[in-house]
C-alpha positions as CSV (number, residue, x, y, z in Angstrom):
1,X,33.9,-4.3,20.4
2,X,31.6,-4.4,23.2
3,X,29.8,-7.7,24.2
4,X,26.8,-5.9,25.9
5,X,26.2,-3.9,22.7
6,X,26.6,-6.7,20.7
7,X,24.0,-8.8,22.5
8,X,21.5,-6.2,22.6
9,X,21.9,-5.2,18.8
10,X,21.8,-9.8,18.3
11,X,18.3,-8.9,20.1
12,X,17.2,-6.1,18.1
13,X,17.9,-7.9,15.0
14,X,15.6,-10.6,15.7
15,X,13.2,-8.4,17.3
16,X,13.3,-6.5,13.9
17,X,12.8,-9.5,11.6
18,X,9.5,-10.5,14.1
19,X,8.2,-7.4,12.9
20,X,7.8,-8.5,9.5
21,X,7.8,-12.2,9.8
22,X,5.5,-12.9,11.0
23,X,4.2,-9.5,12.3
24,X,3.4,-7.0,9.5
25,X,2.3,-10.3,7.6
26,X,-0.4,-11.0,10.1
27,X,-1.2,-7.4,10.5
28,X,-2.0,-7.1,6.7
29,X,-3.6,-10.6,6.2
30,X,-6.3,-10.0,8.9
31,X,-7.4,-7.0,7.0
32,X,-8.1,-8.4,3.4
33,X,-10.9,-10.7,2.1
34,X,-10.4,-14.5,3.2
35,X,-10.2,-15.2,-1.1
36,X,-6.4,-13.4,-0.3
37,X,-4.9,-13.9,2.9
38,X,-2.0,-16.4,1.4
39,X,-1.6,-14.1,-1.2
40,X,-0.8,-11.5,1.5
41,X,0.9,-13.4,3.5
42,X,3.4,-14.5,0.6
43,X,4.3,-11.1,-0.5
44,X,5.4,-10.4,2.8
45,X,7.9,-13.4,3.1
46,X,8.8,-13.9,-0.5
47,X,10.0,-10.1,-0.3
48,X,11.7,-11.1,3.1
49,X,14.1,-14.1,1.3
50,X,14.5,-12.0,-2.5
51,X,15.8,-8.8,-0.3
52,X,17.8,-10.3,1.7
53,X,19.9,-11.4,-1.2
54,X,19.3,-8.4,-2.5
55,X,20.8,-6.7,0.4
56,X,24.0,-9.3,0.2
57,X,24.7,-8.4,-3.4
58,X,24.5,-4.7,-3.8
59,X,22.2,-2.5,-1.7
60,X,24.4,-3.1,1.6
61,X,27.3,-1.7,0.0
62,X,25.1,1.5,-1.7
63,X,23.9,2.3,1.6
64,X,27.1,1.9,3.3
65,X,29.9,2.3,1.4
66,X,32.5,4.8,0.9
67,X,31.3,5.9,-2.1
68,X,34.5,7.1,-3.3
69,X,34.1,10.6,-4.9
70,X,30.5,10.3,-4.8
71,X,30.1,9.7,-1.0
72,X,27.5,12.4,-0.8
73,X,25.1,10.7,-3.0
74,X,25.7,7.0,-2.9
75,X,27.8,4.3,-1.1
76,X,29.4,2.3,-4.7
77,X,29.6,-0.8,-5.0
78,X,33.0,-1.8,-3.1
79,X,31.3,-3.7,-0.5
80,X,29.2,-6.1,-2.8
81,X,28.7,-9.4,-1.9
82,X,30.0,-8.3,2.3
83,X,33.9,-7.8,0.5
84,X,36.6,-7.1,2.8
85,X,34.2,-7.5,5.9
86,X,35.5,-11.1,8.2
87,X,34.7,-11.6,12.1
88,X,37.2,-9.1,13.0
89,X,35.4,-6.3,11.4
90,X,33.6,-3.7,13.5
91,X,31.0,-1.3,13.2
92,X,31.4,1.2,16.3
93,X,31.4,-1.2,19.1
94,X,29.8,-4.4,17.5
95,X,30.8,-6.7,14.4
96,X,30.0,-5.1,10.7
97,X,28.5,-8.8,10.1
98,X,25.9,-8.1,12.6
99,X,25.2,-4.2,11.6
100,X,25.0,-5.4,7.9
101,X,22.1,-7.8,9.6
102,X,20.4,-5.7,11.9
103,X,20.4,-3.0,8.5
104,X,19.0,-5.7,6.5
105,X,15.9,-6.1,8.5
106,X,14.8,-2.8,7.8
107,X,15.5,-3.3,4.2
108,X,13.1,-6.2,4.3
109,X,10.4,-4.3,6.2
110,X,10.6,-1.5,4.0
111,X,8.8,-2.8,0.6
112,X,6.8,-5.4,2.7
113,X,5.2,-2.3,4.1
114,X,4.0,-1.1,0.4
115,X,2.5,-4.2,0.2
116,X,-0.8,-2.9,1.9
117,X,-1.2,-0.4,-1.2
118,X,-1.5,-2.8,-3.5
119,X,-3.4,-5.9,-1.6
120,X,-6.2,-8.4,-3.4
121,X,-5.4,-6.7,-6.9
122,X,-1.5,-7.3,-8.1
123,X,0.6,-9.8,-9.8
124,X,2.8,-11.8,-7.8
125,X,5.9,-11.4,-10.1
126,X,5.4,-7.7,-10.3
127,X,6.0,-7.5,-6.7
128,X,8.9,-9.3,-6.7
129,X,10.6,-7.3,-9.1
130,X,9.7,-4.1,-8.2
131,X,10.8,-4.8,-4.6
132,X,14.3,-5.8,-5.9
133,X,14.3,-2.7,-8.3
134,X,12.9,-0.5,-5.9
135,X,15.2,-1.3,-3.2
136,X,18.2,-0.5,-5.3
137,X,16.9,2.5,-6.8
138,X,15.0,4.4,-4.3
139,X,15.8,2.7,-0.8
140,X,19.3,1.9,-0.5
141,X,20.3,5.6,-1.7
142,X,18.2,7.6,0.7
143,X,19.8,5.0,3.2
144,X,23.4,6.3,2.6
145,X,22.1,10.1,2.1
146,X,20.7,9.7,5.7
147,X,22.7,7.3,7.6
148,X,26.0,7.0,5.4
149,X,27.6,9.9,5.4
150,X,25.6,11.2,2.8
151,X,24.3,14.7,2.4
152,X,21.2,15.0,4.3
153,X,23.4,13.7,7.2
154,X,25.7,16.8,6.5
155,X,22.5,19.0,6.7
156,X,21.9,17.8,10.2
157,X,18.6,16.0,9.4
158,X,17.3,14.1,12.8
159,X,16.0,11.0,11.9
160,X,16.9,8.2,14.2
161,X,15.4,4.9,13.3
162,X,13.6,5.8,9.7
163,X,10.8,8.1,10.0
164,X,12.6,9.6,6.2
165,X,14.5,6.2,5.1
166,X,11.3,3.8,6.0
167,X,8.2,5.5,7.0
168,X,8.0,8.6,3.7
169,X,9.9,6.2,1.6
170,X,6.8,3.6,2.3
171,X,4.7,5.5,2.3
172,X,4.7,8.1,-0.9
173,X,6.0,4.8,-2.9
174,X,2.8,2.9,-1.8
175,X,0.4,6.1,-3.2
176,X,2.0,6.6,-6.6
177,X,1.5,2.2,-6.9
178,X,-2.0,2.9,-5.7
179,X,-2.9,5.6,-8.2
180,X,-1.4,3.9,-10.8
181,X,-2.8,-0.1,-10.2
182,X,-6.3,1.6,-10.0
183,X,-9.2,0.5,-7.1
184,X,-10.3,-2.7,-6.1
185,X,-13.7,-3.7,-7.4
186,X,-16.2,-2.4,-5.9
187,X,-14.0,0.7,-4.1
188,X,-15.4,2.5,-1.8
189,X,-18.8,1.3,-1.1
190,X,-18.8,-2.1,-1.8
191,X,-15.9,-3.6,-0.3
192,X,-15.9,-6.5,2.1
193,X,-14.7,-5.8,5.9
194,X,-11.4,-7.4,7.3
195,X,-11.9,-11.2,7.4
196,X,-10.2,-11.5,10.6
197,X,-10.1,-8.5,13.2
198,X,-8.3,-11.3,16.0
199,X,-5.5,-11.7,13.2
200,X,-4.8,-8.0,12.5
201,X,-4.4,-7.2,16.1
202,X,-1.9,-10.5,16.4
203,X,-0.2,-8.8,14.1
204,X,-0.1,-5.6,15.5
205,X,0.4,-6.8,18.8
206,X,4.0,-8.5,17.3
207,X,4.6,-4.8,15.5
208,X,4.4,-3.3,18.9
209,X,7.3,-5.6,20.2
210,X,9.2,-6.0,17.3
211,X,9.5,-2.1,17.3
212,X,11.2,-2.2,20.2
213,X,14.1,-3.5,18.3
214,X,13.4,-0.9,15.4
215,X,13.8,2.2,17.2
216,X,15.8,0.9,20.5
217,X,18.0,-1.5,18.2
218,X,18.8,2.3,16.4
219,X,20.9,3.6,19.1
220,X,23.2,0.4,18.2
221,X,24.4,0.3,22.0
222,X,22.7,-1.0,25.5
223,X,22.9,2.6,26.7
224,X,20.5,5.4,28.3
225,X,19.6,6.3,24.7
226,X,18.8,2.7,24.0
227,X,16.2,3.1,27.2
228,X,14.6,6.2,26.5
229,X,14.0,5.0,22.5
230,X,12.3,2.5,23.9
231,X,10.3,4.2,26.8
232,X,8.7,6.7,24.1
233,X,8.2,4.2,21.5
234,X,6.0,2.0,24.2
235,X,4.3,5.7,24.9
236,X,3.9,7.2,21.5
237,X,1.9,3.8,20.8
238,X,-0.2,3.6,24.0
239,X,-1.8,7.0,23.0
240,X,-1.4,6.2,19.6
241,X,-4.2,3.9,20.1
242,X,-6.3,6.3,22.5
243,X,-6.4,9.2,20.6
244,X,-7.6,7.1,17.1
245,X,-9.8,5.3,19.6
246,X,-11.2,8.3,20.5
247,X,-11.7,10.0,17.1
248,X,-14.1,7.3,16.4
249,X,-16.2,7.2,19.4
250,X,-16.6,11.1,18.5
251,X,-17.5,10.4,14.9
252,X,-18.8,7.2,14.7
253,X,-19.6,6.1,18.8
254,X,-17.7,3.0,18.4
255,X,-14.2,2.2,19.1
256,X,-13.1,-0.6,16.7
257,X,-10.4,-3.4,17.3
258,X,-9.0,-2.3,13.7
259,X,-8.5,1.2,14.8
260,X,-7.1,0.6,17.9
261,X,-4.3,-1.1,16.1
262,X,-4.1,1.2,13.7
263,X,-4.0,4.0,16.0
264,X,-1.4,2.4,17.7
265,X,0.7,1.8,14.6
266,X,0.7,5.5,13.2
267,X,1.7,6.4,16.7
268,X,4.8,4.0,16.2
269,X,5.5,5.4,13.1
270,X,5.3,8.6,13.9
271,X,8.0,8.5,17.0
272,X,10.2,6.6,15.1
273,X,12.2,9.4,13.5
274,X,12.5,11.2,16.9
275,X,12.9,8.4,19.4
276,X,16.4,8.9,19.8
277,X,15.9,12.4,20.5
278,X,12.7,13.4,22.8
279,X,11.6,13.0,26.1
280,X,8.4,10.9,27.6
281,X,6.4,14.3,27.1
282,X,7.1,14.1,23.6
283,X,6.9,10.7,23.2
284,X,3.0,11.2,24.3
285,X,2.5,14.1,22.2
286,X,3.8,12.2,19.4
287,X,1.6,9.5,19.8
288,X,-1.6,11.3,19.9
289,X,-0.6,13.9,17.1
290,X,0.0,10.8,14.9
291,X,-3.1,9.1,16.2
292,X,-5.4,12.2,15.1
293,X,-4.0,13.2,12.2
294,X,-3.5,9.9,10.5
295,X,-7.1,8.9,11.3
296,X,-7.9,12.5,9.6
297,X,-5.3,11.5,6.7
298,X,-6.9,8.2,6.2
299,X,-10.5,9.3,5.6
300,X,-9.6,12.0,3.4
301,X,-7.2,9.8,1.1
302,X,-10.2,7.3,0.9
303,X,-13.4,9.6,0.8
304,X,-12.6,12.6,-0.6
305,X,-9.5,11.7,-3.4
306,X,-10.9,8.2,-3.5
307,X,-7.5,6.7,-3.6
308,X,-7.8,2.7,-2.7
309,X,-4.4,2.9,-1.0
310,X,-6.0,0.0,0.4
311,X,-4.5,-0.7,3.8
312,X,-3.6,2.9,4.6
313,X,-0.2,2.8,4.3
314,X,0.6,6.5,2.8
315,X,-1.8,8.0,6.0
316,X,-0.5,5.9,8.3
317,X,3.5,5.3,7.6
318,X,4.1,8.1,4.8
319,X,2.4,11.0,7.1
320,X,3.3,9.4,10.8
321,X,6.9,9.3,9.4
322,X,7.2,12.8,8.1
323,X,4.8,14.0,10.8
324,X,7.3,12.7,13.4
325,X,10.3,14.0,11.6
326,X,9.4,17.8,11.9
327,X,7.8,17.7,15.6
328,X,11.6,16.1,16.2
329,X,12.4,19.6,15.5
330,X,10.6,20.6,18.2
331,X,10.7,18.2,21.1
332,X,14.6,17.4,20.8
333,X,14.2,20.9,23.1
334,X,15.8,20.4,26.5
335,X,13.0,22.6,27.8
336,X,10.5,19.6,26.3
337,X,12.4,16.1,27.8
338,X,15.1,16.5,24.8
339,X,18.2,16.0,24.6
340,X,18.8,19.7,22.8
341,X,19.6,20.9,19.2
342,X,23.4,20.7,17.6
343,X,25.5,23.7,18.8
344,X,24.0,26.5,16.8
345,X,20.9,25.6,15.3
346,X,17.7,27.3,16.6
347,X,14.7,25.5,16.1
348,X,13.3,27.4,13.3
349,X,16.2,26.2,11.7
350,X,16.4,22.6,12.3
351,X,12.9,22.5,11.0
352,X,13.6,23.7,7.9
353,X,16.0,21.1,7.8
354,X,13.5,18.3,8.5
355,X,10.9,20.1,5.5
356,X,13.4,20.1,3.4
357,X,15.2,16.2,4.0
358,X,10.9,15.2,4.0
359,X,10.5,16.7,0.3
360,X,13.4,15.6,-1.1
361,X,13.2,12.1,-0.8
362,X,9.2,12.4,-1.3
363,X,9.9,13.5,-4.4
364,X,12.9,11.0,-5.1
365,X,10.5,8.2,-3.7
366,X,7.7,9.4,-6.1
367,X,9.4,10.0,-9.6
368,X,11.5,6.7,-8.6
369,X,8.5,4.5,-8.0
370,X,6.8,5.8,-11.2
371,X,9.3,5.3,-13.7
372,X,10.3,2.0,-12.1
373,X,6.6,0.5,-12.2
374,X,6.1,1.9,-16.0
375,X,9.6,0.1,-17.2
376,X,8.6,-3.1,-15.2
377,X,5.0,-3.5,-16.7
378,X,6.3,-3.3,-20.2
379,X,7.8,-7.0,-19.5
380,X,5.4,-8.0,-16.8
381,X,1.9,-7.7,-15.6
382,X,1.1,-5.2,-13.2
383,X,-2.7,-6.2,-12.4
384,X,-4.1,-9.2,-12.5
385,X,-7.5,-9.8,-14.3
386,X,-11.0,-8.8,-13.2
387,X,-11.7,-13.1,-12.9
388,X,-8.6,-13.5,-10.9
389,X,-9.7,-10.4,-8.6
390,X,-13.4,-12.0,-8.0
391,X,-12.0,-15.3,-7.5
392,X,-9.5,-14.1,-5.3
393,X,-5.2,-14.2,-5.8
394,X,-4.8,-17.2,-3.3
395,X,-5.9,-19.4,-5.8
396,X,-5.3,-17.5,-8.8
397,X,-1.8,-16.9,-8.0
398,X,-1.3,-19.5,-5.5
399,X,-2.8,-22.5,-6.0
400,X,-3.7,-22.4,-2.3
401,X,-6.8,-21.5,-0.1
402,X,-6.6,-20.1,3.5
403,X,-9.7,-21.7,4.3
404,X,-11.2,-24.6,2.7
405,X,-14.6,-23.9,3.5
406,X,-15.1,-21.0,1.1
């Protein structure tokens, strides 16, 4: 066990956790109509305490385990409820207690990024339980498939701090709830702006941090990988920010507040699966590749298939994730700042690798997320009613206002 380690990964853990509480929450709360900001801001830390039990019960031990005979696809259930892991237990070079912990957090942030699909128009108990569900069904497997020992790992797939596991997860989960909870009223002409611009970049300001932990915390050492992770995270979301910042002043002459933030959050998403792997050049090309092509993703996903995914998170997260996981392919070349393919494996080759981990658990994320919303809004409401809507879900499902003077 090694106490530097073990400090940093303490740090990351925390650092992790700030991402969603109170991060990801502010992020999203600042971009909804003042009616729902509590409503927002509950999802996010109701899902934060329910998965965290979750994660204690069962999904821990699915993404982790042995598996026994089924180790390729799943972890079993032998480590439910932390069994047989006590403070001499160790993960690499730190304690299993803290990797179970640091694990957890992205767990938590996981669902609480889907949240965005489905703001100002969902049940509050729908939530809950499809989180729990969902993270059981379709989040802790593709964990062990990726990071346990499971076979996408045996394929070689590159994805060092969940550009697969969170980001295309996220992200194609939070456009099948979209398409099937239906637009907001008055989608997409009518809608009200963000209530609060200064709150969303708060937010995003504390993402930006916290994601320091998220793709730093991954190389679960205080090493040179540890550094570099977190030199072209920091770059990948500076230019991030330009290059969405710049897409607007071409198209619209403005450069907003929300797309800067935005801009800067598809660039974090987007280095995330390769941060352990590239070099400051493609840390930068990263960044402004998911900058552009989000920003492109985002206003055909709203204008053309009017989709009301309503707080981006399938053209931000679900493409910035698998975006970043096949230009990992690429940029993990020594002649690029990488640190070089596996023995054997041309690039052509380790792309098809990436393709092919990408559409696998698109499609497991997809079928998952349908059949687990249709069996869960048999027994309870999906959408709440158009009264509830107008008036707003911080009082309808609340009992709270964000602001008294509305």
């Amino acid at each position: 066990m090694s106490g530097a380690d073990t400090a940093w990964i303490l740090t990351s853990t925390a650092l992790v956790l700030f991402m969603t509480l109170p991060g990801l929450a502010l992020f999203y709360a600042g971009l909804v109509r003042a009616q729902n900001v509590l409503s927002v801001l509950m999802n996010c830390f109701a899902i934060a305490c329910v998965i965290s039990i979750v994660w204690l019960v069962a999904a821990y031990s699915i993404a982790f385990g042995d598996g026994g005979g089924a180790q390729q696809w799943w972890g079993g259930l032998g480590k439910t409820f932390l069994s047989g892991v006590n403070i001499d237990s160790v993960s690499g070079t730190i304690p299993e207690s803290l990797f179970f912990m640091f694990q957890m957090t992205f767990a938590i942030i996981t669902p609480a990024l889907i949240v965005g699909a489905y703001v100002e128009r969902i049940q509050f108990s729908f939530v809950l339980v499809f989180s729990v569900v969902w993270v059981l069904l379709v989040y802790a497997p593709v964990v062990h498939w990726v990071w346990g020992s499971g076979f996408l790992a045996d394929m070689g797939v590159i994805d060092f701090a969940g550009g697969i596991v969170v980001h295309v997860t996220a992200g194609v989960s939070a456009l099948v709830l979209a398409m099937m909870l239906g637009k907001r009223r008055g989608f997409p002409n009518e809608l009200q702006p963000p209530h609060n611009p200064g709150m969303t970049m708060i937010g995003a300001a504390m993402l930006w941090v916290g994601w320091f932990g998220f793709n730093a915390g991954s190389a679960l050492a205080a090493d040179g990988a540890a550094g570099m992770a977190m030199t072209v995270t920091h770059i990948a979301a500076a230019s991030g920010a330009i290059a969405w910042s710049v897409m607007e002043l071409v198209l619209y002459r403005k450069a907003s507040l929300i797309g800067a933030v935005t801009g800067m959050v598809a660039g974090l998403a987007t280095i995330t699966p390769a941060s352990g792997s590239v070099g400051p050049i493609g840390g930068l090309v990263l960044g402004l590749a998911g900058g552009v092509i989000c920003f492109t993703v985002t206003q055909m996903i709203k204008q053309r298939f009017k989709i009301d995914d309503s707080l981006d998170v399938f053209a931000v997260h679900g493409v910035g994730g698998a975006l970043g996981t096949l230009l990992a392919a690429i940029f993990v070349s020594t002649a690029l700042g990488g640190n070089g393919l596996a023995d054997g494996v041309t690039m052509g080759g380790q792309l098809g690798v990436q393709a092919v981990g990408i559409i696998i658990v698109a499609i497991w994320s997809a079928v998952l997320t349908f059949i687990i919303a249709k069996l869960i809004g048999t027994f309870v409401k999906f959408r709440v009613s158009e009264e509830d809507e107008v008036q707003g879900l911080d009082l309808a499902m609340h009992g709270e206002r964000g602001y008294h003077n509305l």
